[in-house]
Structure formats: structure tokens, C-alpha cells
N, CA, C and O atoms as a DFTB+ gen file, in Angstrom:
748 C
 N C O
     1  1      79.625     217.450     180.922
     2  2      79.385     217.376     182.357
     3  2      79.063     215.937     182.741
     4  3      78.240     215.255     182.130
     5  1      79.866     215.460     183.945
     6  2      79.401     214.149     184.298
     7  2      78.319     213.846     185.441
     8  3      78.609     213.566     186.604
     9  1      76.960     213.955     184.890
    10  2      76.136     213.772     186.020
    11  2      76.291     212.121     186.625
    12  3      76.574     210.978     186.266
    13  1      75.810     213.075     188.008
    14  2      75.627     211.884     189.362
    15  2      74.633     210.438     188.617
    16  3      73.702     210.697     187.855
    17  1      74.916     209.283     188.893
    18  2      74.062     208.224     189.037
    19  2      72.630     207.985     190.307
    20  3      72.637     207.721     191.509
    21  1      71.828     208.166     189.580
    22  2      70.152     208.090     190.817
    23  2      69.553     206.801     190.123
    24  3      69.311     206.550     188.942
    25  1      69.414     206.125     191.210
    26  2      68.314     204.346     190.909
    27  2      67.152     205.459     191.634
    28  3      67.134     206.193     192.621
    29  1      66.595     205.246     190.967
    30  2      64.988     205.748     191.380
    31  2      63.773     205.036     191.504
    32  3      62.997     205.126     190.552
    33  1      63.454     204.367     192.448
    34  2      62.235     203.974     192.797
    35  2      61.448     204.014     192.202
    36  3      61.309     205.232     192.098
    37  1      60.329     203.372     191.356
    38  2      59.158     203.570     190.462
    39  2      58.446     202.955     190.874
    40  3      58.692     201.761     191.045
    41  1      57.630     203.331     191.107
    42  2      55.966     202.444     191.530
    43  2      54.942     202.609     189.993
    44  3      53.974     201.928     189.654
    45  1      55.363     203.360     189.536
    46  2      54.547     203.394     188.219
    47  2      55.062     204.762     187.337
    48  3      55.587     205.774     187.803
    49  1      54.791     204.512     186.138
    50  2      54.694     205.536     184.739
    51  2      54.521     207.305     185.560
    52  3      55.328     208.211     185.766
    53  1      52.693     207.083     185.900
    54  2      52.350     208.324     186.638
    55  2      53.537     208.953     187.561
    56  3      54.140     210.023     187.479
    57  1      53.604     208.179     188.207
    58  2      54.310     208.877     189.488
    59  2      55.692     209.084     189.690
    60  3      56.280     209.607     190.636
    61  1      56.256     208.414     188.278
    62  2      57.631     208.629     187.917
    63  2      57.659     209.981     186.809
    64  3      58.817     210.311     186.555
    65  1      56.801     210.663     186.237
    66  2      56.553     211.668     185.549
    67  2      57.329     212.900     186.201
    68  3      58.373     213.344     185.722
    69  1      56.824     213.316     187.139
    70  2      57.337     214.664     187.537
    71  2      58.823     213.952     188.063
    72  3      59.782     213.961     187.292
    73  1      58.909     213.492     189.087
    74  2      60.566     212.869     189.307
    75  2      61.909     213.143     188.490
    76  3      63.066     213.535     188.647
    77  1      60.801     212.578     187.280
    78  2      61.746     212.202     186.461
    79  2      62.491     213.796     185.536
    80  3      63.589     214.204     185.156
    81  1      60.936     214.268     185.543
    82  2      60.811     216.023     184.552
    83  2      61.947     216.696     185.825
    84  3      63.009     217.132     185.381
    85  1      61.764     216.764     187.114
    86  2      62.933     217.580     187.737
    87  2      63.788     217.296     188.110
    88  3      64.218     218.090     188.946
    89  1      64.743     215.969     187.826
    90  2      66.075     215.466     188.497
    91  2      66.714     215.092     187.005
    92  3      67.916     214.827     186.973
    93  1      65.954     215.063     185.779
    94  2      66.589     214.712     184.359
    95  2      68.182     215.513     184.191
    96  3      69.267     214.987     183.940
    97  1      67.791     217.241     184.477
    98  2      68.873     217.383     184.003
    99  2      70.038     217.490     185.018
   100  3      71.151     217.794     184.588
   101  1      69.873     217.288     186.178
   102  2      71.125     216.878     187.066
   103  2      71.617     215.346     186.959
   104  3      72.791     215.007     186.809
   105  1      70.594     214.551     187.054
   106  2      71.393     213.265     187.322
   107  2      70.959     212.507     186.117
   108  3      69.976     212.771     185.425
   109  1      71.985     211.332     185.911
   110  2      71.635     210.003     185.051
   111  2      70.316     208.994     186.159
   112  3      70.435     208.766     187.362
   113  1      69.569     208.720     185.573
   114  2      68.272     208.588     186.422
   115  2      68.074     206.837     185.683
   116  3      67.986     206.592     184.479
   117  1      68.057     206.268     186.323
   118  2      67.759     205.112     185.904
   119  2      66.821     204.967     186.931
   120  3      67.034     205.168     188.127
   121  1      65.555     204.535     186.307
   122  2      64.264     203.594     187.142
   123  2      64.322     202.476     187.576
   124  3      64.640     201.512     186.879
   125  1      64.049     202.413     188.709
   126  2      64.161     201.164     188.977
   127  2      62.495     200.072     189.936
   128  3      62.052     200.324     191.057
   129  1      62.088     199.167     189.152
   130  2      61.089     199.051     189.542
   131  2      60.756     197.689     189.918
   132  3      60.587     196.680     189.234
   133  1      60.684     197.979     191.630
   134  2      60.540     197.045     192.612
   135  2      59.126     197.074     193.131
   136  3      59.106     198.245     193.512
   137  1      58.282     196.741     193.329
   138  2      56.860     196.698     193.600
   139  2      55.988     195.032     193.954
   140  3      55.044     194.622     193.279
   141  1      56.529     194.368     195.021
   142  2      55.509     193.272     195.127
   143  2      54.172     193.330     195.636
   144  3      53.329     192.439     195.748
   145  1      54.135     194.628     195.942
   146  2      53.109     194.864     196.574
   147  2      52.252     194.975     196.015
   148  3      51.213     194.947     196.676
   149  1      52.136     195.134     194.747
   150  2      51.185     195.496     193.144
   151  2      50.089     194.220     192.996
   152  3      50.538     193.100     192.757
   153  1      48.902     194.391     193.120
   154  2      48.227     193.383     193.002
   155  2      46.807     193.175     192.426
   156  3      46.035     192.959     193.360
   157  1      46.206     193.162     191.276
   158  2      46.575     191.440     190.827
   159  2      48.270     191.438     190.152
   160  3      49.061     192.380     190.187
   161  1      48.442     190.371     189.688
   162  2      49.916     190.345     188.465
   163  2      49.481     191.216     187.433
   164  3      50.024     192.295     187.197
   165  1      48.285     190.653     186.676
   166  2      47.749     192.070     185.291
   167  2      48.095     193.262     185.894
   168  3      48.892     194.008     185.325
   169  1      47.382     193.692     187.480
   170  2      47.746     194.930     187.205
   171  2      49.222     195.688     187.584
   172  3      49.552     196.868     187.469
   173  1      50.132     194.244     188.195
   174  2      51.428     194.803     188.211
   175  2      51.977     195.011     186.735
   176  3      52.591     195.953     186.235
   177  1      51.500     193.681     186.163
   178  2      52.215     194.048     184.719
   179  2      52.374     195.191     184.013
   180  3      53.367     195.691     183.484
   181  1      50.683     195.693     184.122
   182  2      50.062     196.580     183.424
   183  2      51.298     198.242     183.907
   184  3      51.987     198.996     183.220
   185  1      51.075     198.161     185.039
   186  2      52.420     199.233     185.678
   187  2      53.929     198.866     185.066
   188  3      54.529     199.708     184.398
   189  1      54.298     198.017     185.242
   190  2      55.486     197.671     184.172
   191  2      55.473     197.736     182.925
   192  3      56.617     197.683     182.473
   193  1      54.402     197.862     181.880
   194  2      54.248     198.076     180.878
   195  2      54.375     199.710     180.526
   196  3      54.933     200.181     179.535
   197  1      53.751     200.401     181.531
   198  2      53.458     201.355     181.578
   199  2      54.842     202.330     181.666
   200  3      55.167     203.309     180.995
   201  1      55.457     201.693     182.694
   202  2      56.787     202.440     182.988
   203  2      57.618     202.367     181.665
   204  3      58.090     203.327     181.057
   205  1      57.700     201.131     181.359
   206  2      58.772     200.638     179.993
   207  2      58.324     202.194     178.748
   208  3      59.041     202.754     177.919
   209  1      56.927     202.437     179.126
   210  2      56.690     202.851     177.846
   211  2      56.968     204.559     177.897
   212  3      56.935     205.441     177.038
   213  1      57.274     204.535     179.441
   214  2      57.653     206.309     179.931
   215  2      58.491     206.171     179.905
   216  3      58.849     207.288     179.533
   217  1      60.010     205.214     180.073
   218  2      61.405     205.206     179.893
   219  2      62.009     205.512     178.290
   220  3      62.988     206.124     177.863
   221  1      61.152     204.931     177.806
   222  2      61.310     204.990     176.652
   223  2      61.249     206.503     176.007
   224  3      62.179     207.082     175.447
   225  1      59.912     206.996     176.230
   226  2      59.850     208.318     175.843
   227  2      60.545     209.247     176.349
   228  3      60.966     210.055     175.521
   229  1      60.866     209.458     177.582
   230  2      61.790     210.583     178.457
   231  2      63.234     209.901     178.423
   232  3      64.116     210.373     179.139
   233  1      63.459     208.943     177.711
   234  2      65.095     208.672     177.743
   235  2      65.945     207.724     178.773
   236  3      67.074     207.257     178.624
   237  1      65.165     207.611     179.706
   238  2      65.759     206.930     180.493
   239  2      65.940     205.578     180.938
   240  3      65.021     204.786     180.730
   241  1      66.982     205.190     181.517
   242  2      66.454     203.296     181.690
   243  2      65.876     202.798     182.371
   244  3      65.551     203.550     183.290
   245  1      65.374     201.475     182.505
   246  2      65.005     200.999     183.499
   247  2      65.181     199.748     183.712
   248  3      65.251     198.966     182.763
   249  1      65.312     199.229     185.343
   250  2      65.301     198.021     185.478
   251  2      64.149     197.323     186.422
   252  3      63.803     197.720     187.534
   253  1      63.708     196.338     185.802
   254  2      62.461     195.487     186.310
   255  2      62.516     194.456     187.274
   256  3      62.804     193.361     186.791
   257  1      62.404     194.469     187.987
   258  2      63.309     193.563     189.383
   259  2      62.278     192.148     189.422
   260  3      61.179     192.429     188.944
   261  1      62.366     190.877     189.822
   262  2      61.495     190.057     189.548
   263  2      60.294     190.189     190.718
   264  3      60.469     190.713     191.818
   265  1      58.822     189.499     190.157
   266  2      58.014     189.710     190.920
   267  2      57.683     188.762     191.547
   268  3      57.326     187.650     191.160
   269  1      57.829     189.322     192.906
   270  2      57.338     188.239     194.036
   271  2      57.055     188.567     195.228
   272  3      57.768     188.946     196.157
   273  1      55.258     188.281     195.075
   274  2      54.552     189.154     195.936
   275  2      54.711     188.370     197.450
   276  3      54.287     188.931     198.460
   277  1      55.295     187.157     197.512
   278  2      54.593     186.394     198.694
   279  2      55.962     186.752     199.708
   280  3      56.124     186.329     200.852
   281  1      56.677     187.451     199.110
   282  2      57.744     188.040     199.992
   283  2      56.591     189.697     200.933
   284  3      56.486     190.236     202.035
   285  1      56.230     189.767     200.052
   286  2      55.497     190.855     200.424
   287  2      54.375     190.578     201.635
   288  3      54.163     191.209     202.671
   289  1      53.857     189.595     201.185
   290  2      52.618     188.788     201.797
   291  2      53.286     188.576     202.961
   292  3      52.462     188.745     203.860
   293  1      54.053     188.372     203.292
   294  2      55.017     187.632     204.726
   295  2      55.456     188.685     205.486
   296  3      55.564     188.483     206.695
   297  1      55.794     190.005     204.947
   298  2      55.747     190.969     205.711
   299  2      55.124     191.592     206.343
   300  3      55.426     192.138     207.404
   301  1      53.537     191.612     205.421
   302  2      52.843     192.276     206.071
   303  2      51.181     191.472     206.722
   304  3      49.995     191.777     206.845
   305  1      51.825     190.659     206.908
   306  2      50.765     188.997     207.550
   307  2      50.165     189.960     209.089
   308  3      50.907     190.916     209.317
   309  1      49.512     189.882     209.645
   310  2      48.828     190.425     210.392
   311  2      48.408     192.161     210.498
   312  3      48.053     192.839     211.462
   313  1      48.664     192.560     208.821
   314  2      48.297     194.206     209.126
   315  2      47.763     194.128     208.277
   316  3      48.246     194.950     207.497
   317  1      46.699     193.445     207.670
   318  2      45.894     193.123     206.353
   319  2      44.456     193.833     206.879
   320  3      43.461     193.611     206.189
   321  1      44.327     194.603     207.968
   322  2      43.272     195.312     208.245
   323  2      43.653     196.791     208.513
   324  3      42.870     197.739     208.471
   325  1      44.844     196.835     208.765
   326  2      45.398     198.023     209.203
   327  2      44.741     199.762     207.945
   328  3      44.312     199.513     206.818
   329  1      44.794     200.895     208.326
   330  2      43.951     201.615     207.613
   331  2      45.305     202.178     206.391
   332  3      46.528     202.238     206.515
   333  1      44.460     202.487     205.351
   334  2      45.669     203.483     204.350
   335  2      46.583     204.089     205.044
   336  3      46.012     204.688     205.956
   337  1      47.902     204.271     205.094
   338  2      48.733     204.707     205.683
   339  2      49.276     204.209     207.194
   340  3      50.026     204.759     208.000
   341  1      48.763     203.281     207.211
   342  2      48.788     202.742     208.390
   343  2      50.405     202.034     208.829
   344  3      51.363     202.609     208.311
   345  1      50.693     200.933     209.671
   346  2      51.521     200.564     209.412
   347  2      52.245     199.191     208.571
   348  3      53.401     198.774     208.498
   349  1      50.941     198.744     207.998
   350  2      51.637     198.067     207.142
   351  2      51.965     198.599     205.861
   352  3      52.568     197.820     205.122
   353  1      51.624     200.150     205.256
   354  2      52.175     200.657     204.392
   355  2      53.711     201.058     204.832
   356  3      54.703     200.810     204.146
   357  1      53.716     201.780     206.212
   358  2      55.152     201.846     206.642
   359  2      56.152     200.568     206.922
   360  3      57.350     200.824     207.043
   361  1      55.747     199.320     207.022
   362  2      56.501     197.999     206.283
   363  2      56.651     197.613     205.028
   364  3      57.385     196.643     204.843
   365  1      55.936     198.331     203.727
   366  2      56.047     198.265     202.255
   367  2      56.993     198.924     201.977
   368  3      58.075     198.522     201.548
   369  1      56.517     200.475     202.296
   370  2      58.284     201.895     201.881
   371  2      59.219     200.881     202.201
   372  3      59.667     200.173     201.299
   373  1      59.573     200.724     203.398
   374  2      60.370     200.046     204.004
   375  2      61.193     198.834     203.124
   376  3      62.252     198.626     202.532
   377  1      59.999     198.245     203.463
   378  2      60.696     197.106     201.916
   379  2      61.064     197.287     200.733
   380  3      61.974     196.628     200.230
   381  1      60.365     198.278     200.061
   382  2      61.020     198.550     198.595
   383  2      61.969     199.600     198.719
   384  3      62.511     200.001     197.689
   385  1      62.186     199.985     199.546
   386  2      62.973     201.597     199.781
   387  2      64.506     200.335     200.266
   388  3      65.511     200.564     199.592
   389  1      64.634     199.325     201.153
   390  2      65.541     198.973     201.145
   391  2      66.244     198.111     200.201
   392  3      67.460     197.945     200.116
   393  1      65.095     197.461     199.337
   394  2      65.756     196.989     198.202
   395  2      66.514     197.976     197.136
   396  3      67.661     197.783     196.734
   397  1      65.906     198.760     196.858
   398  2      66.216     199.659     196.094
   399  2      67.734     200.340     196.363
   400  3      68.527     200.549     195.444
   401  1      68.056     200.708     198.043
   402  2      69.248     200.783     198.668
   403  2      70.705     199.506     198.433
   404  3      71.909     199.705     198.269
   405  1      69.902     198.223     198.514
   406  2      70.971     197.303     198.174
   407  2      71.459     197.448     196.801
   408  3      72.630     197.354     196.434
   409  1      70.367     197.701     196.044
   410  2      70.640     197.660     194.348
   411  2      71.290     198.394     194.127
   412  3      72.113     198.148     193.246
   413  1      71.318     199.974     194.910
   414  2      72.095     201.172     194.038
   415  2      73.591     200.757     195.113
   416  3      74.718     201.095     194.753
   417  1      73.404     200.192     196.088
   418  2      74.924     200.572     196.500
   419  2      75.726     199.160     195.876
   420  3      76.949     199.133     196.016
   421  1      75.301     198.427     195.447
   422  2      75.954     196.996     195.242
   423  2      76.252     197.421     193.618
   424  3      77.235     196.891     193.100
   425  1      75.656     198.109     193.017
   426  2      76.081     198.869     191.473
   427  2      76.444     200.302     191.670
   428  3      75.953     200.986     190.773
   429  1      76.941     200.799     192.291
   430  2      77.310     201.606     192.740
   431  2      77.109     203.177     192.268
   432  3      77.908     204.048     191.926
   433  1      75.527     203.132     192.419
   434  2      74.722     204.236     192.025
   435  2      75.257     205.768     193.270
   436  3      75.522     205.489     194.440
   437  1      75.314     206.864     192.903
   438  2      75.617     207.687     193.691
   439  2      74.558     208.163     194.638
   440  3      74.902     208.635     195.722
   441  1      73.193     208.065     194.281
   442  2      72.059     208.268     195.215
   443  2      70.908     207.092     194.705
   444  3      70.878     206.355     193.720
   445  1      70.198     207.241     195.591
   446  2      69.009     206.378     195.455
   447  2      67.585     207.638     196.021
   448  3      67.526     208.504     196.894
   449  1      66.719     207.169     195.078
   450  2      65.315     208.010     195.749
   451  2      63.812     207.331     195.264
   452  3      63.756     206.410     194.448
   453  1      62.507     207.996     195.961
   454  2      61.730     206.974     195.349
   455  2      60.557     208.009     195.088
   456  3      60.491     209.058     195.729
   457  1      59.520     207.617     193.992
   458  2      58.688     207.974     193.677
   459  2      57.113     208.252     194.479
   460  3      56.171     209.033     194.344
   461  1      57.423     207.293     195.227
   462  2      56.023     207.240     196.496
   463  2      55.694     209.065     196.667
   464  3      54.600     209.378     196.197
   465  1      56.263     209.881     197.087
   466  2      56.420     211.049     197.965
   467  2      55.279     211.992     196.636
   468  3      54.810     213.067     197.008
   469  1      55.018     211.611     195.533
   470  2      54.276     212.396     195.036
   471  2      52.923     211.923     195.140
   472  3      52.053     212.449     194.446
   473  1      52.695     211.137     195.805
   474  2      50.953     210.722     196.351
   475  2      50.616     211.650     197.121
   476  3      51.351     211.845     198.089
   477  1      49.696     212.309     196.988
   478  2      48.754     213.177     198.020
   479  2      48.671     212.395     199.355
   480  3      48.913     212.879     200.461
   481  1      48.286     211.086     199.093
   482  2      47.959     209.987     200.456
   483  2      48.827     209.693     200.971
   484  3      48.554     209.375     202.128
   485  1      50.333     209.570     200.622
   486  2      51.422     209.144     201.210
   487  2      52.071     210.340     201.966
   488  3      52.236     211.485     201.544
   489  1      52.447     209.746     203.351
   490  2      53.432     210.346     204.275
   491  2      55.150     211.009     203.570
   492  3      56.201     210.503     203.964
   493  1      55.141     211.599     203.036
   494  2      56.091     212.235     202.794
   495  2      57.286     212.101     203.669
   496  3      58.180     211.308     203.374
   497  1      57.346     212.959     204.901
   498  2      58.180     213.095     206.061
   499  2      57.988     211.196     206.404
   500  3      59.010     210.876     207.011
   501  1      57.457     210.468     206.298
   502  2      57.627     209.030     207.206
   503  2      58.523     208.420     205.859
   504  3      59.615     207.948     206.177
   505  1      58.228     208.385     204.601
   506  2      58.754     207.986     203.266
   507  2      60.363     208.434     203.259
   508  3      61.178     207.580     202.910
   509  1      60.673     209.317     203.511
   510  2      61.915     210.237     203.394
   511  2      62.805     209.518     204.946
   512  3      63.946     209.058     204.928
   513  1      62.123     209.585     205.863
   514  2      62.597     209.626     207.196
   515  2      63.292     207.663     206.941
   516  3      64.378     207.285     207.378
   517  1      62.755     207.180     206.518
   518  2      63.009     205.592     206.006
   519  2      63.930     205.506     205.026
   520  3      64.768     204.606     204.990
   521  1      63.845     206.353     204.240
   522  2      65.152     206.305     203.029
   523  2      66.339     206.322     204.004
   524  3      67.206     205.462     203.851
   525  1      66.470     207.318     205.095
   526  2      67.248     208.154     205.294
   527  2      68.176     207.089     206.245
   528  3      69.389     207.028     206.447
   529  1      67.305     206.474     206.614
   530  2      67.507     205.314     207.818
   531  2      68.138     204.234     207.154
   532  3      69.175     203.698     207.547
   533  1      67.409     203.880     206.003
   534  2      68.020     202.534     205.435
   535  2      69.849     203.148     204.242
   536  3      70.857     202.545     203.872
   537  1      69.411     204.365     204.113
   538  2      70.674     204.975     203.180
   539  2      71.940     204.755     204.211
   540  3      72.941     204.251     203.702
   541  1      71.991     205.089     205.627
   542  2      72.877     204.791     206.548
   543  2      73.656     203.475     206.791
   544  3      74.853     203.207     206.904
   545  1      72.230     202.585     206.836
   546  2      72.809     200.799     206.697
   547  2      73.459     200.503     205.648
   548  3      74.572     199.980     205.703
   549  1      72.852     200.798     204.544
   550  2      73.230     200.435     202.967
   551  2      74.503     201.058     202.736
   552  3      75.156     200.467     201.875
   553  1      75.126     202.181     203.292
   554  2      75.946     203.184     203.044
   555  2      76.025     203.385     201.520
   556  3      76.877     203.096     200.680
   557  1      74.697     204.049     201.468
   558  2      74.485     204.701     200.150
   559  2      73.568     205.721     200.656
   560  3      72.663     205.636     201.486
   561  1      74.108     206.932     199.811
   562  2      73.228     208.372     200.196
   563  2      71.753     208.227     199.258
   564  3      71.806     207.744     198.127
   565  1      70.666     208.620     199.757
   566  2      69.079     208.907     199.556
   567  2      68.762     210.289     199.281
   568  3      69.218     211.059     200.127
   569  1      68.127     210.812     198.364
   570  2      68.357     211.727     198.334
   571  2      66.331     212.297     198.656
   572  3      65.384     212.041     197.912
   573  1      66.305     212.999     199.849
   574  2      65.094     213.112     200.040
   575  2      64.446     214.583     199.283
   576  3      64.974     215.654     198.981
   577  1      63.116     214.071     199.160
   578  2      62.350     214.847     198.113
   579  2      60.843     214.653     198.575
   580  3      60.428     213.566     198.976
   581  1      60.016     215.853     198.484
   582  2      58.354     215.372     198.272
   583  2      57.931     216.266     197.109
   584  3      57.710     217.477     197.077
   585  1      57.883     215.386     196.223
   586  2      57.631     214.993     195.011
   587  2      56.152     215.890     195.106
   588  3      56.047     216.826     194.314
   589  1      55.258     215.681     195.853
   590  2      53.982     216.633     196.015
   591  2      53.986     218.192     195.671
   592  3      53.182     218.825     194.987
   593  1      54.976     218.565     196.256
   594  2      55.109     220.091     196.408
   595  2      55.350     220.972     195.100
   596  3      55.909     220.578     194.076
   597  1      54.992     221.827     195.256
   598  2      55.101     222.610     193.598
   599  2      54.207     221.803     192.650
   600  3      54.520     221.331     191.557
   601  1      52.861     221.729     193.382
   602  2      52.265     221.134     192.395
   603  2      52.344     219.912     191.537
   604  3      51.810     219.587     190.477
   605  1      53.332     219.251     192.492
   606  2      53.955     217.708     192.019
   607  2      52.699     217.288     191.141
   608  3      52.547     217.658     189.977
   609  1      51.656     216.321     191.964
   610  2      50.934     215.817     191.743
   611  2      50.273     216.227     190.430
   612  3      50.216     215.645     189.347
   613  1      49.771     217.445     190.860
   614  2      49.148     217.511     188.755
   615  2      49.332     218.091     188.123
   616  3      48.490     218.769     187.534
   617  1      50.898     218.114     187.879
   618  2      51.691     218.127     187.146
   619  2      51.649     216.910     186.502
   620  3      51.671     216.716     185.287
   621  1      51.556     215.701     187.840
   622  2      52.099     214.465     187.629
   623  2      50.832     213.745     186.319
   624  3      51.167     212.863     185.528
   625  1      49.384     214.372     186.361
   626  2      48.299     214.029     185.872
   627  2      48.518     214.747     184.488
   628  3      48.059     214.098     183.548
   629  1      48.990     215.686     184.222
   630  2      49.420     216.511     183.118
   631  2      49.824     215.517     182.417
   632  3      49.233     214.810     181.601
   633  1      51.075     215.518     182.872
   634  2      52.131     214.252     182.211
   635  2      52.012     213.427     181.915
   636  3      52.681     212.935     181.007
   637  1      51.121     212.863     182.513
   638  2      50.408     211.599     182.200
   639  2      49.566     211.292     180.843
   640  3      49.297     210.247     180.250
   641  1      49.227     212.852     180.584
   642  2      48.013     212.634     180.006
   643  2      48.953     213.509     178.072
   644  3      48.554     213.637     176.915
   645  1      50.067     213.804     178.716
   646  2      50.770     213.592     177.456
   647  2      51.156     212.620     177.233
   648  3      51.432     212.532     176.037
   649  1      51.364     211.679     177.822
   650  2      52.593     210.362     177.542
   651  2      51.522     209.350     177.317
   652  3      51.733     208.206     176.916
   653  1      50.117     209.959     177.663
   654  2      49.004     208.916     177.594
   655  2      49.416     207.882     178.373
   656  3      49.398     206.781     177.823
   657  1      49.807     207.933     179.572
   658  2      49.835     206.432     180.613
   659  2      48.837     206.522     181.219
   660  3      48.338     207.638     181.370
   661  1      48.123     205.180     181.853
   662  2      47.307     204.470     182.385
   663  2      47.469     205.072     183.640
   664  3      48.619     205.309     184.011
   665  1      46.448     205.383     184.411
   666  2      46.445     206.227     185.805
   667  2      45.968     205.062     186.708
   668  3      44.853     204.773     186.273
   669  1      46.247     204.298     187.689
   670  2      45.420     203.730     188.669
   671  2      44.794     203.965     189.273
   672  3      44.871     205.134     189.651
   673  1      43.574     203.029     189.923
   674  2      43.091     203.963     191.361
   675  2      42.768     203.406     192.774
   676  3      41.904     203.392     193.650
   677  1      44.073     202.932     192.428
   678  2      44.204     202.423     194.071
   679  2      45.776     202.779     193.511
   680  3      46.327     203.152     192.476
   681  1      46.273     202.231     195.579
   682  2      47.804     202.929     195.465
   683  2      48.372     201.291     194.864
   684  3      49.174     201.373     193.935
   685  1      48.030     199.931     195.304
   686  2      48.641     198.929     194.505
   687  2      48.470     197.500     194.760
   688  3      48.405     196.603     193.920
   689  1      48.385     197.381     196.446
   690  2      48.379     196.560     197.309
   691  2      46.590     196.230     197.038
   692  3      45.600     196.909     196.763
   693  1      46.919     194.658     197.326
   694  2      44.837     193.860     197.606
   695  2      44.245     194.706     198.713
   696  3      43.058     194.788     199.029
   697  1      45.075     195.194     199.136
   698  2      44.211     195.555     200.725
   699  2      44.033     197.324     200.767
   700  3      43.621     197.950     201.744
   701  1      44.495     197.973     199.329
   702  2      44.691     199.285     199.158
   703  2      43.236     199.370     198.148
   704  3      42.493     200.331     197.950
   705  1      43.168     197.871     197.580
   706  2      42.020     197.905     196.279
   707  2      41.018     198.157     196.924
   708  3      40.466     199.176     196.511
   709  1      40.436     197.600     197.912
   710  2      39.267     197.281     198.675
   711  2      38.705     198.895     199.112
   712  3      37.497     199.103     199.230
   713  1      39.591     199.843     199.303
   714  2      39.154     200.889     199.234
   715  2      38.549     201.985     198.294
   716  3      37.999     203.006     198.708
   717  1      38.688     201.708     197.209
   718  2      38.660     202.077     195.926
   719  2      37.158     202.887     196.261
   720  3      36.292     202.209     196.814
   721  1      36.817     204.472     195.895
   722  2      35.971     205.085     195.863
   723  2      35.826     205.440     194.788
   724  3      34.683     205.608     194.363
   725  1      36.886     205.663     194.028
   726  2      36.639     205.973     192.270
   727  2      36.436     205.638     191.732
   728  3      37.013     204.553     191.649
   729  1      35.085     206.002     190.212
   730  2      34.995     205.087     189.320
   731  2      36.598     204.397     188.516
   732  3      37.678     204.615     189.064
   733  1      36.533     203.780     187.520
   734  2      37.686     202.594     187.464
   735  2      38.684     203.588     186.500
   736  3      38.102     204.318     185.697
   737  1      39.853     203.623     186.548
   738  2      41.261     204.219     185.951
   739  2      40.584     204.845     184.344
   740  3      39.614     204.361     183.761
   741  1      41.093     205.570     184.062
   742  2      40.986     206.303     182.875
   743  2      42.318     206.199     182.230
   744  3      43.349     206.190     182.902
   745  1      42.307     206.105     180.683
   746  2      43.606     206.516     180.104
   747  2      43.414     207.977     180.235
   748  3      44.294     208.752     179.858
């Protein structure tokens, strides 16, 4: 059987877990991991380390896109107060959701999708509604999903805690850290 090609969005190990457990056996799933928003560098690395080490185990590939946050920084220059979910998170999706669109249609991936949608905190319907928008420009199909549902999420902590990846606790961004109510990440 020749499965479909999916570039898949990764923001991290965790949150590529379930994604990855329910689209494996339909599509060829390659990760793809765009994130300037990740901040400090350790702890972007630390997420790139992390992913490399879930591709590895579940089979799949991945590609590491270069990091450069001050592209990020320039986007979202006057919403550095704005609240979780606010709208300078809806200028981040945005940004990595359209990179991710150039990448799969310029290699000519058959869908593109992203990992965000299994956060409890993240807008699902606003995440999806942006794929859907930028899949039109890009003329590449998105394939929308919330990753939450059916128990996404801890499932997603399950998984985690087989593959032993590093859990964060913030969503990634300096201005996501500052909120931090939890004591500090657990393996």
C-alpha cells in the first residue's frame, strides 16, 4: 500500500506522541520541526533532542529547520504582554503553520498538519481554522485534527512516560515562561 506523505508540525517529543500513534498507519509522517518561538536555545535544543529521540523510536523522520528566534521576535514586537492564547500566540500558529505549508508544498508532501491541537490550552478550532487558510495560499491540503479529543492529551503523558521524554512546563515562548505555575518539568 502506498501511503499519503504528512510533514507534521512538531513542537516537541510530548506532543508529537499521540499524532504520531494515530496517523502512523495511514500516512508516511515525517516531523517536521519549526519552533522559533522556543526559548531559552537549551531549552529549544533540549525539544530537538527530544524529538530526534521519539523519531527514532516510533520510526519516523525528521527534519530540523534552522533556529531563528529574532524572526519570531519581529513578529510578535508589541504583544509581549498580550495573555496565553492571546493574539500573539495566534501570530506564532500562524508563523509556524505557514512555514511548515511552504515546506510540504515545495517537497511535495500530500498533507501538512501540526501538533499544537493536543494542548489543553491551545485553541483548537483557531489552530485548524489557520492551517486551513494558509493550506489555500500554499495550495497544499492541511489536514485538520484536535489532537485533544479521545483523550489525546494523556494519552499524550502516557507516551511520554514510555519513551521517557522530557515534559515541559511552559508552552515555549519567554513570555509563555513567565507564567509558569508548576513546579519545574519532570522526566
Amino acid at each position: 500500500m502506498n501511503k499519503k506523505k504528512l510533514l507534521l508540525h512538531s513542537c516537541c517529543g510530548p506532543c508529537s506522541t499521540v499524532p504520531i500513534e494515530r496517523l502512523q498507519s495511514e500516512f508516511e509522517i515525517v516531523c517536521f520541526e519549526y519552533n522559533p518561538n522556543i526559548h531559552p536555545e537549551k531549552e529549544h535544543q533540549l525539544r530537538v533532542d527530544e524529538l530526534k529521540t521519539l523519531a527514532e523510536q516510533v520510526g519516523v523522520d525528521l527534519i530540523v529547520s534552522e533556529y531563528k528566534p529574532e524572526q519570531w521576535f519581529d513578529l510578535v514586537k508589541g504583544f509581549e504582554n498580550e495573555p496565553e492564547g492571546g493574539k500573539r500566540c495566534e501570530i506564532c500558529f500562524h508563523m509556524r503553520l505557514e512555514h511548515t505549508a511552504k515546506f510540504a508544498q515545495e517537497n511535495s508532501y500530500d498533507f501538512f498538519t501540526t501538533t499544537l491541537t493536543i494542548s489543553p490550552h491551545k485553541n483548537a478550532k483557531l489552530i485548524n481554522k489557520i492551517g486551513a487558510e494558509i493550506a489555500k495560499q500554499e495550495k497544499v491540503s492541511f489536514l485538520e485534527f484536535n489532537f485533544k479529543k479521545k483523550d489525546g492529551y494523556k494519552r499524550s503523558i502516557e507516551l511520554s512516560k514510555i519513551y521517557n521524554l522530557y515534559r515541559q512546563n511552559y508552552c515555549g515562548c519567554i513570555y509563555s515562561r513567565r507564567n509558569i505555575k508548576l513546579p519545574g518539568a519532570a522526566r
